[in-house]
N, C-alpha and C positions, 0 to 999 in steps of 0.2 A: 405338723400332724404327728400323734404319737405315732410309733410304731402297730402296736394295737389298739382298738377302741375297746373298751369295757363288753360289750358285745360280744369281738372278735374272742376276746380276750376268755369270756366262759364258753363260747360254743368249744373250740379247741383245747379248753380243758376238761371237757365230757369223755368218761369210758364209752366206749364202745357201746352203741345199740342203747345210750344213754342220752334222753331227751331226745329224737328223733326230728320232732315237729319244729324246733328251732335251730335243729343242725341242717336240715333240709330248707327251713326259710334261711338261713345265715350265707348257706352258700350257692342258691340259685333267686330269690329274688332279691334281699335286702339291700338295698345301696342300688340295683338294675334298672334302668330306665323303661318306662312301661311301654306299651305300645298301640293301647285305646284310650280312650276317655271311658269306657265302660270299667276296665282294668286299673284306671286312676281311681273312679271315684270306688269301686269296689275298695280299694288299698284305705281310702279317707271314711268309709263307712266301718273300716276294721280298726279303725285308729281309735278311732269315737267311740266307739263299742270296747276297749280296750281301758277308758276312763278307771281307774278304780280298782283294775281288775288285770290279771297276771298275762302276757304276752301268750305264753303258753297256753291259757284256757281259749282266748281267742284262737290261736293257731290250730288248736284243736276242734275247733267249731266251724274254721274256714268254709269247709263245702257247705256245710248245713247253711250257713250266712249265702253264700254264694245259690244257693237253690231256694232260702224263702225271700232271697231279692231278687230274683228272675235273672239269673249270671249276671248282676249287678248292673241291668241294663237301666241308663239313668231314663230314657223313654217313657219305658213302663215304669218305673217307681216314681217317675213328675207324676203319673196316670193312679198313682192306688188311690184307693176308693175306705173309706172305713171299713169297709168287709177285709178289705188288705188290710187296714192297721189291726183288727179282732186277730186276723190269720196269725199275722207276726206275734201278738201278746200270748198267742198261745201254744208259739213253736218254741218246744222245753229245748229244740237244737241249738236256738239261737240266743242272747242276750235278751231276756224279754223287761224291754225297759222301755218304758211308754216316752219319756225324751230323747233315748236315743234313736227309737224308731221315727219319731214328728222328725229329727235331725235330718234323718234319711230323704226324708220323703222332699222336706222343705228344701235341704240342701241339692235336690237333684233339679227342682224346678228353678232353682239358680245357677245349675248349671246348663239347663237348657235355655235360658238367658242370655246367659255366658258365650254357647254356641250361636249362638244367632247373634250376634255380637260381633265375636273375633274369629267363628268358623269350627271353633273346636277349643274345648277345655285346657286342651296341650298348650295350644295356641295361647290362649289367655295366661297358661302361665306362663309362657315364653318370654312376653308382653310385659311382664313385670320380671325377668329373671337380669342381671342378679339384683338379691337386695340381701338386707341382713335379716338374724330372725326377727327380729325386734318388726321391723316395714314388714317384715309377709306376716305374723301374725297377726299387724291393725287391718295389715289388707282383708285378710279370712275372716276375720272378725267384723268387718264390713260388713262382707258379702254372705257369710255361712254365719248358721249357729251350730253352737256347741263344739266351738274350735277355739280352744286358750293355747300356752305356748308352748307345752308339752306335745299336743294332738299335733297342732301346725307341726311342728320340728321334727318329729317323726314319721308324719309322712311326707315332709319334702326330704326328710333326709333316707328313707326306704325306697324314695323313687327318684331319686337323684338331682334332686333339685338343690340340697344343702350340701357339703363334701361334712364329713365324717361316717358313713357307715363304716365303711371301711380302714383302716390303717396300712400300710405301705409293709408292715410284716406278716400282715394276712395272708396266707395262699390263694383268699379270693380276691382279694384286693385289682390284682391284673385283669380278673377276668370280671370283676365289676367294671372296670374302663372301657375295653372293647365294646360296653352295651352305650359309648358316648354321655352318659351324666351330664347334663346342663351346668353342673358346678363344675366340671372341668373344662366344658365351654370355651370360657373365657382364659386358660391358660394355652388353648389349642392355637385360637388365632395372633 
């Protein structure tokens, strides 16, 4: 693993009080293991919304996303109604993109699936960990749309399911370990 990742490698070379929103995701969520299924699939609805379009416009949009998906509860978003898809196409906070909101909507009712199933999202991915990205992207793409190999890799590797957010010359890098990553897993035992 390199030293830095390409990532690590521009937050840390930011001035001061420069780019904020990606210096703040770089070193308290990116690469940290999450700790809901509401918090995962939030992360996989930011991924997908990210298609096309700059990390930074998403990261800037975060809460707006976060408050017109009901704090990304996957429950209530299996449950929107077209009056929920109208709401979404017309909130200027958030990505108003008629695919990736069906994504949301469809992908949450496969994960309530999902839980009823193996008990929990975490769980299902647990169920399949490890593999390469190549097996978890035919996997998502099974199961989810609007997940190619870009979306997949990004957010198993945001949430620590793939090992590279980090580099071993990061100052986050240690304290992305301590939150346990599924990708270091398997060097633990």
């Amino acid at each position: 693993m390199n030293s830095l990742t390409k990532y690590c490698h521009y937050v840390l070379s930011l001035e001061k009080d420069q780019d904020p929103e990606n210096k703040i995701y770089h070193d308290t969520e990116y690469g940290f293991t999450l700790k809901s299924d509401d918090e995962l699939f939030g992360r996989l609805i930011l991924e997908i919304n990210q298609a096309g379009l700059s990390w930074t416009t998403i990261l800037r949009k975060k809460e707006n996303f976060r408050k017109a998906y009901k704090d990304f509860s996957i429950k209530k978003i299996s449950k929107f109604s077209e009056k929920d898809f109208d709401r979404l196409m017309n909130d200027a906070g958030i990505i108003r993109n008629r695919l990736k909101i069906n994504a949301a909507i469809h992908n949450a009712n496969v994960i309530v699936g999902l839980q009823k199933e193996f008990g929990s999202f975490q769980d299902w991915l647990a169920s399949h960990h490890p593999k390469s990205l190549e097996e978890w992207t035919k996997l998502f793409k099974k199961n989810f749309v609007f997940v190619g190999g870009e979306i997949v890799n990004e957010f198993l590797m945001s949430t620590g399911y793939l090992e590279g957010a980090h580099g071993p010359g990061c100052p986050i890098y240690k304290k992305a370990l301590k939150s346990k990553p599924a990708w270091n897993s398997k060097k633990i035992k």
